[in-house]
Structure formats: structure tokens, C-alpha cells
N, C-alpha and C positions, 0 to 999 in steps of 0.2 A: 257427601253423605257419609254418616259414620257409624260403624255398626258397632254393639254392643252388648255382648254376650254377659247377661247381666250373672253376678254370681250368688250363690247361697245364702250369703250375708243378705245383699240386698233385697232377693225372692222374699226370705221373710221377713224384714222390714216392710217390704211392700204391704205383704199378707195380712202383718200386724196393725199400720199404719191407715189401710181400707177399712180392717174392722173396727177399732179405734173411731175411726170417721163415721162411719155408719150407725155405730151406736149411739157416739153423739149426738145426730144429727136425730136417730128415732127417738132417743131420751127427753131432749128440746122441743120436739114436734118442730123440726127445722124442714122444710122445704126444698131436696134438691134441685137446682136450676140444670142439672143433667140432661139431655134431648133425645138419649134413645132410651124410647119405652118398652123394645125388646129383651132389655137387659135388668137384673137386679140392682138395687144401690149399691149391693155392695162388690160388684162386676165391675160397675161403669165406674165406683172408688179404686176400686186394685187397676184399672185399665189406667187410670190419672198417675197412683202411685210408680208403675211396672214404669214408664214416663221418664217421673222427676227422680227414679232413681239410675235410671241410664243416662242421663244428665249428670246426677250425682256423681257414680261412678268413675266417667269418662274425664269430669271435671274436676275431681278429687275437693269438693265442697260441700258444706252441711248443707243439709233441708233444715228448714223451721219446722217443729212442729207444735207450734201451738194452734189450740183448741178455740174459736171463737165464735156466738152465732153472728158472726157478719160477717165468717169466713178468714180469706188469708190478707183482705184487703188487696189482692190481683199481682201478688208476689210470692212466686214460686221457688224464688232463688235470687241471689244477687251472687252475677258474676261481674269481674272488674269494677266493682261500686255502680254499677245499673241493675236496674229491679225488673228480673222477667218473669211470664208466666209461660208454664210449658203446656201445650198443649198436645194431649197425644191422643191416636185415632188407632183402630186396630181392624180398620179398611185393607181390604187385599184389591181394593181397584187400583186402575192403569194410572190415574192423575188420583192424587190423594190432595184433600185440602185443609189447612190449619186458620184456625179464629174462629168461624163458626161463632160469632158476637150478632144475637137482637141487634144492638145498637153499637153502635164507635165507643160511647160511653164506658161499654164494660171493658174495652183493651185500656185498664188501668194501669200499666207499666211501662217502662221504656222500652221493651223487648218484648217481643214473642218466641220461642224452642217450638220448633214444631217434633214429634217425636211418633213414629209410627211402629205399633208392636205386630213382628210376624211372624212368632214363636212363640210359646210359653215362656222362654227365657233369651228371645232376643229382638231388642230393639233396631231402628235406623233412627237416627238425630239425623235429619233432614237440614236442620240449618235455622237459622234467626230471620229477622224481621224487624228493624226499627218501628216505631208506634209512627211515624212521620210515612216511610215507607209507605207501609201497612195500610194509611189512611188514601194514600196516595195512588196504590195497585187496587186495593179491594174491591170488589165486586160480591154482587147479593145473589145469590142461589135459592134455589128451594129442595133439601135434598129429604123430603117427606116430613118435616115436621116447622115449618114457615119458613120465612125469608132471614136467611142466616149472610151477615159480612167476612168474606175470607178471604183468601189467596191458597192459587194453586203450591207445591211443595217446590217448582220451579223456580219463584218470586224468592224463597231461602236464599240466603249466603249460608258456607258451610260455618260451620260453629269454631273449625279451627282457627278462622281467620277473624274471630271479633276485636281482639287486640289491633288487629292491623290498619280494619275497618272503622273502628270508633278511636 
């Protein structure tokens, strides 16, 4: 696990990059596929960004940011020429879980980043997930909002060792 004390710069890029999202999405009459109904859109946007930028950060790589209504096409990042998506959760339970996919369908990438925020500004990068893996460990839960396909943060390999591993 890798923690990551995210900095100023990227706080407001987050900040910017939620709202951004969110006004797109209500300009469009875009739909978010988001699952906690507890939260704002534009909560449950900065919880994604706070994420893909402690990935960013750690990994000294650009985010995409372009605008689409069909989203990012399920690529959050390309690291070593594989296309992942990060998913992050901002769960303080004992077993924390990454995918949370309806369907197999929607893990449209070679990778999964699972990334859990426990701070205002600080993440854990929990670790990867090959899409083979993934298909391979997952398991369907029901954690209040239907039957979601994930894996616990145990099933992660740490993020340092991707180059090793693939």
C-alpha cells in the first residue's frame, strides 16, 4: 500500500476537475452511473478526482481530461502502455473493496488502481488488478444499492511492482 499525501496543486485540480464534471454532466442532462445516493454529484466527482490524482502524483503522469457524453471510455490513466481505471472509495471499513461493476462488462480496461481516501488530503493506492485477475477473484456483494462484482483490497498487487509483474 502506498500512501499519498496529495499536494495543493493537485487538491485544486481535483476541486476544478469535479466541478468541471459535474456541470458537464448537468448541462447534457448526462446521467451519473455513480451508486452512493448519500452523496452529491459533485462529492462522489472530487472523491473519483482526489483518486486519479494520488495515482497522478505518485506516478508522475498526465490525466486525460477530456469531456465526453460517453465518459472516458474506462481509461483513467495509461501507465506502461496499459489502460486502467482507478477506482477509489472513501470507506473507513476493516476490508475495503475496489470494482463495484453491474456487470464484467463495465471493467473496460487492462487494469484496475484501487485508491482509498482517509483524509481530506490523503490517499492509500492500495494496489492493481489485471482485468483477467479480476474476472478470475471477483465476487458479487450487495453493499445497499444491488449486486455489485469486486474484489477485496487484499486481491491488489502493490502499484510499485507493475513493471515487474506485467
Amino acid at each position: 500500500m502506498i500512501k499519498v499525501e496529495l499536494d495543493a496543486f493537485h487538491l485544486m485540480q481535483a476541486v476544478l476537475q469535479a466541478e468541471r464534471l459535474t456541470c458537464f454532466r448537468k448541462a447534457n442532462d448526462l446521467q451519473s452511473h455513480k451508486i452512493d445516493k448519500g452523496r452529491s454529484l459533485f462529492e462522489i466527482e472530487y472523491i473519483g478526482q482526489l483518486g486519479e490524482h494520488a495515482v497522478k502524483q505518485h506516478c508522475k503522469v498526465k490525466l486525460p481530461y477530456l469531456l465526453d457524453a460517453k465518459g472516458d471510455g474506462g481509461t483513467d490513466i495509461v501507465l506502461l502502455g496499459y489502460k486502467a481505471q482507478i477506482k477509489t472509495v472513501s470507506s473507513y471499513a476493516k476490508v475495503v473493496h475496489f470494482g463495484l461493476f453491474q456487470s464484467m462488462d463495465e471493467f473496460n480496461s487492462e487494469l484496475l488502481i484501487g485508491v482509498q481516501i482517509v483524509n481530506p488530503n490523503v490517499a492509500l493506492i492500495h494496489g492493481f488488478i489485471t482485468k483477467t485477475d479480476f474476472k478470475s477473484k471477483a465476487i458479487q456483494d450487495n453493499f445497499g444499492y444491488g449486486q455489485k462484482w469486486n474484489v477485496p483490497a487484499s486481491s491488489l498487487t502493490c502499484l510499485n511492482d507493475l513493471r515487474r509483474v506485467l
